[in-house]
C-alpha positions in Angstrom: 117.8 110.6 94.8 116.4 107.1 95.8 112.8 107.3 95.4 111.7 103.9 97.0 109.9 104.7 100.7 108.7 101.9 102.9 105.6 103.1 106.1 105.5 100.7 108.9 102.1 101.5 110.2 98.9 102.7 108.7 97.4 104.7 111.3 96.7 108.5 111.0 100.5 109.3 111.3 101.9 106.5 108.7 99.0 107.0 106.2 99.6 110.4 106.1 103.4 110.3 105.6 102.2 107.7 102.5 100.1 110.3 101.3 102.1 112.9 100.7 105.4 110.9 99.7 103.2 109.6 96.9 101.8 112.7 95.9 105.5 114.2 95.5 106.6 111.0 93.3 108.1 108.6 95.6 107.0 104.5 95.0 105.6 103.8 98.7 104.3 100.4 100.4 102.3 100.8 103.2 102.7 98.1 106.2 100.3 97.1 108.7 99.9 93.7 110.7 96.2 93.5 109.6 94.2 93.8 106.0 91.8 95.9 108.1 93.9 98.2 109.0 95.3 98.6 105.9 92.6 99.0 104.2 91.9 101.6 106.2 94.7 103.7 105.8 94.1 103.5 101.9 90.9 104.7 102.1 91.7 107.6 104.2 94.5 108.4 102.0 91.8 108.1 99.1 89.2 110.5 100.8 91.8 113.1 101.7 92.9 113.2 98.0 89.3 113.9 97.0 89.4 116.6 99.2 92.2 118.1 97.3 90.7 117.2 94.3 87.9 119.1 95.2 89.4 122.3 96.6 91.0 122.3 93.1 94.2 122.1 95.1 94.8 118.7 93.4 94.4 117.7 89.8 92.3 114.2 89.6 95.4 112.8 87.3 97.9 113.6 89.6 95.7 112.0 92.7 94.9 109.4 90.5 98.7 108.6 89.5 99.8 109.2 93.5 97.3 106.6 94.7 98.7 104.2 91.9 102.0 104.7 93.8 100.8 103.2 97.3 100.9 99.4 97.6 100.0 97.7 100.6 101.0 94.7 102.7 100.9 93.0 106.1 104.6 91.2 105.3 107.6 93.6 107.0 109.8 91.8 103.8 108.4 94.2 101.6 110.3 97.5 103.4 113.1 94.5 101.8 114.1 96.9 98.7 113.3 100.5 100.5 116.0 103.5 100.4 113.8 104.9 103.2 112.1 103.2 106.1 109.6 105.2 108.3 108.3 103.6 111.4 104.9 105.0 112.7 103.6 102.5 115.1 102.1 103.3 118.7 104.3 105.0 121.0 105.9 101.8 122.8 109.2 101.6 122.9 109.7 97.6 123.2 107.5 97.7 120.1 110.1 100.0 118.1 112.7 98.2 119.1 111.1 95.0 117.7 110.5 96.6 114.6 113.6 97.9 114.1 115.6 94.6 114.8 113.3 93.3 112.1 114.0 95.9 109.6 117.7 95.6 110.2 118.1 92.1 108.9 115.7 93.0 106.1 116.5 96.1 104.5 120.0 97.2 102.2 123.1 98.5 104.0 122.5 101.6 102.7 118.8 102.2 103.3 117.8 104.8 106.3 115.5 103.5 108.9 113.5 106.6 110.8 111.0 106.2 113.5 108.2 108.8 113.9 108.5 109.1 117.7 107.6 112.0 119.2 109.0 111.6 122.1 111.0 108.2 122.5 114.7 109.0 122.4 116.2 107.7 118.9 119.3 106.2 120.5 117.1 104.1 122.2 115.4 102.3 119.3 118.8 102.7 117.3 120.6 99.8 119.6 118.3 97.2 118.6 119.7 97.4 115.3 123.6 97.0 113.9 123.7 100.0 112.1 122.6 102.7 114.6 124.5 105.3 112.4 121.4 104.9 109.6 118.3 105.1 112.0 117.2 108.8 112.7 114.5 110.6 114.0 111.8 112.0 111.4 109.0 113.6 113.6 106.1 114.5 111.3 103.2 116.3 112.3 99.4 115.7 112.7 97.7 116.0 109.9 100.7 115.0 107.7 99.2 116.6 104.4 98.7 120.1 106.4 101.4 120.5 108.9 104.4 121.6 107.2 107.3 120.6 110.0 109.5 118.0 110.0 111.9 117.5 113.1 114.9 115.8 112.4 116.7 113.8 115.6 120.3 112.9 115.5 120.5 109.9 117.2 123.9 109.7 119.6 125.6 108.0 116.8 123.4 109.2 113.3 125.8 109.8 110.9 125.8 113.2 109.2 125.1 111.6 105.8 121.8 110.0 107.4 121.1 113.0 108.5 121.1 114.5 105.4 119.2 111.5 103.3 116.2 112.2 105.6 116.3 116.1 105.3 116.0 115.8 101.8 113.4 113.1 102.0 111.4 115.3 104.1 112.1 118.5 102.1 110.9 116.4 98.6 108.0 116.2 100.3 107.2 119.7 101.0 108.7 120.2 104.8 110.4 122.3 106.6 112.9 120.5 108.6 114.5 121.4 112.3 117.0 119.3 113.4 117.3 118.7 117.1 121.7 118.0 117.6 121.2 116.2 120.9 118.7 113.4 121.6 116.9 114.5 124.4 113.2 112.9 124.9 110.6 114.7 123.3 113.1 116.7 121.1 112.2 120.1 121.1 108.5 120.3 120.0 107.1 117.5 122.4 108.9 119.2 125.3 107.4 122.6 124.6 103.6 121.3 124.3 104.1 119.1 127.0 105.2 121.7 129.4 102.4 124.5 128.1 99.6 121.6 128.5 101.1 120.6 132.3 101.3 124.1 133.4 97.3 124.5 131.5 96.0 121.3 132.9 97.2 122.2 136.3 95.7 126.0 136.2 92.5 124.2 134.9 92.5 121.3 138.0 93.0 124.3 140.6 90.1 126.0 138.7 92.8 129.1 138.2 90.7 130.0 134.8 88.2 127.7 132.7 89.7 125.2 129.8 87.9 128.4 127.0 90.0 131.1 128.9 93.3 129.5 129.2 93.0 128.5 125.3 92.1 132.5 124.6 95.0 133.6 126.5 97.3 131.6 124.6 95.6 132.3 121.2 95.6 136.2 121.6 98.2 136.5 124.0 100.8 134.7 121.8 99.3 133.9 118.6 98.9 130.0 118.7 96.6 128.7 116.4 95.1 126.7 118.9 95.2 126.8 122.6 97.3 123.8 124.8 94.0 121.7 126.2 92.0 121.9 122.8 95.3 121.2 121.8 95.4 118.4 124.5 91.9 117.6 123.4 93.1 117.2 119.5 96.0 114.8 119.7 94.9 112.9 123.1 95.0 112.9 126.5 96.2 109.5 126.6 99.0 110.5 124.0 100.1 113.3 125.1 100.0 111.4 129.1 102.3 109.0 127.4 104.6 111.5 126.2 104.8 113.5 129.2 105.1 110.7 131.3 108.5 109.5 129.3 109.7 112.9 129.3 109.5 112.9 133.4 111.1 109.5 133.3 114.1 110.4 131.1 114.4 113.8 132.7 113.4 113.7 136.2 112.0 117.2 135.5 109.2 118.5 137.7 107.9 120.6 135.1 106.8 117.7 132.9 105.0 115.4 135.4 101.8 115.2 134.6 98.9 116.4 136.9 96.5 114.3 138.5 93.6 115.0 136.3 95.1 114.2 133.1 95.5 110.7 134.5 92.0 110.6 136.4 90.7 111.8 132.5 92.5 109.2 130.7 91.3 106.4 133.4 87.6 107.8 133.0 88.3 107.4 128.6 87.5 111.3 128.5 90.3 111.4 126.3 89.5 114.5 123.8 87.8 114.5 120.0 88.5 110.8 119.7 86.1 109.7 122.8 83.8 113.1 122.4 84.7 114.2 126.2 88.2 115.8 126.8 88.9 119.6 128.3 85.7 120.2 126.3 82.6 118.7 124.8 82.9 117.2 121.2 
C-alpha cells in the first residue's frame, strides 16, 4: 500500500492525524499557512509522544523514528507526490472548497483527497475538484491518538475503490472505521451529539435539571463516558454551534436548531475548556 500521506492543517485535528500516521509507518508532511502554526503542531506532536514514551506505551526509538517521518511546510505543492490527502482546516466550507481546487491541480490522478469534516457534506467540497470520485470523507476523532473511530463518508459520486484506499488508511493506523452510504450533513456521529447536546442545552436554559445532573443521567443512565454539555464544553460551544447550525440548514430539522443560549454563550466567548467558562467552570 502507498505509504505517502499529506495533512493540510496543523491544528489539534491535523496534528493528530500526523501523529499517529507516522507512528504506524507512513512518510507524512504537515501543512499549515504559517511557520507558527506549524511549529506548533510539531511540538504538540513531540509532547504527546513523550507521553507515550513515558507510560511505556511507546519505545523512545520508535517515537524517535515516527517524528523523523513528519516534515513540515507552509507550500500546498508539497501534498504534490501524496497517495493520500487529508484536509483538517476550520469548519468553513468556501475554505474547503478552496483547498480542494488547489489540491486537485496539484496532486496525481490516483491520489485520494479526504476532508475531516464533521459535518460539511463531502459532495459539497467534492465539486470544486474534477475528480469528485477520489475525495471522501475521513472523520477522525478528538484526540486523534486516543479515539479509535474513523467515519468514512461516501460522497454522492466516491467511487467504491476510494472508499476502500481510505478504510485501509484509517485501519493502518489503528481505527475502526463506519461508513456512512449516504451523505447526509453531520453523517451519523455529528447528528447524534448534536441532537443529545440541543435537547441538554435546552433542558438546562428551562432550568429542567442543572448542567452536573443532566451529564449524570446520561453517564449512569446510558453509559456515556462523558455527558453531552461537558461534552459540549470539551469540543466547543462555538463548534459544535457551527455544526448544528449546518445540520438545521441542510435539513430543516427542528430537532437540530440550536437553542438560544448556546448562541448567547458563544456571543459572551463562554465557549467551554478552551475560554475556562462553558456549561461549567474550568
Amino acid at each position: 500500500m502507498a505509504k505517502k500521506l499529506a495533512v493540510i492543517g496543523a491544528g489539534l485535528m491535523g496534528s493528530g492525524i500526523a501523529q499517529v500516521s507516522a507512528q504506524a509507518g507512513w512518510d507524512v508532511v504537515l501543512r499549515d499557512v504559517t511557520d507558527e502554526a506549524l511549529a506548533r503542531g510539531k511540538g504538540g506532536i513531540e509532547a504527546s509522544y513523550e507521553k507515550f514514551v513515558a507510560k511505556g506505551k511507546l519505545a523512545a526509538s520508535d517515537a524517535e523514528q515516527a517524528l523523523a517521518r513528519i516534515t513540515t511546510s507552509t507550500d500546498l505543492e508539497a501534498a504534490a507526490d501524496a497517495d493520500i490527502v487529508v484536509e483538517a482546516v476550520f469548519e468553513r466550507i468556501e475554505i474547503k472548497r478552496e483547498i480542494f481546487q488547489a489540491l486537485d491541480k496539484l496532486v496525481k490522478d490516483e491520489a485520494v483527497l479526504a476532508s475531516n469534516t464533521s459535518a460539511i457534506p463531502i459532495t459539497k467540497i467534492a465539486a470544486a475538484t474534477t475528480r469528485p470520485e477520489r475525495v471522501v470523507g475521513a472523520h477522525f476523532f478528538s484526540p486523534v491518538p486516543m479515539m479509535q473511530l474513523c467515519e468514512l463518508v461516501r460522497g454522492y459520486k466516491t467511487s467504491d475503490e476510494t472508499l476502500a484506499t481510505v478504510r485501509q488508511f484509517a485501519e493502518s493506523v489503528g481505527k475502526t472505521c463506519v461508513v456512512v452510504n449516504r451523505d447526509v450533513a453531520g453523517f451519523v456521529t455529528t447528528r447524534l451529539i448534536s441532537a443529545l447536546v440541543v435537547e441538554a442545552a435546552k433542558l438546562y436554559e428551562s432550568g429542567v435539571a442543572s448542567a452536573e445532573d443532566i451529564d449524570t443521567a446520561c453517564k449512569l443512565g446510558f453509559g456515556h463516558a462523558m455527558g453531552p454539555l461537558a461534552t459540549a464544553d470539551l469540543t466547543g460551544i462555538d463548534i459544535l454551534l457551527h455544526a448544528t447550525d449546518n445540520i438545521y440548514t441542510e435539513s430543516q430539522d427542528e430537532k437540530f436548531a440550536p437553542p438560544e443560549i448556546m448562541r448567547r454563550m458563544v456571543d459572551a466567548g463562554d465557549i467551554g475548556r478552551k475560554s475556562g467558562q462553558g456549561f461549567y467552570e474550568h
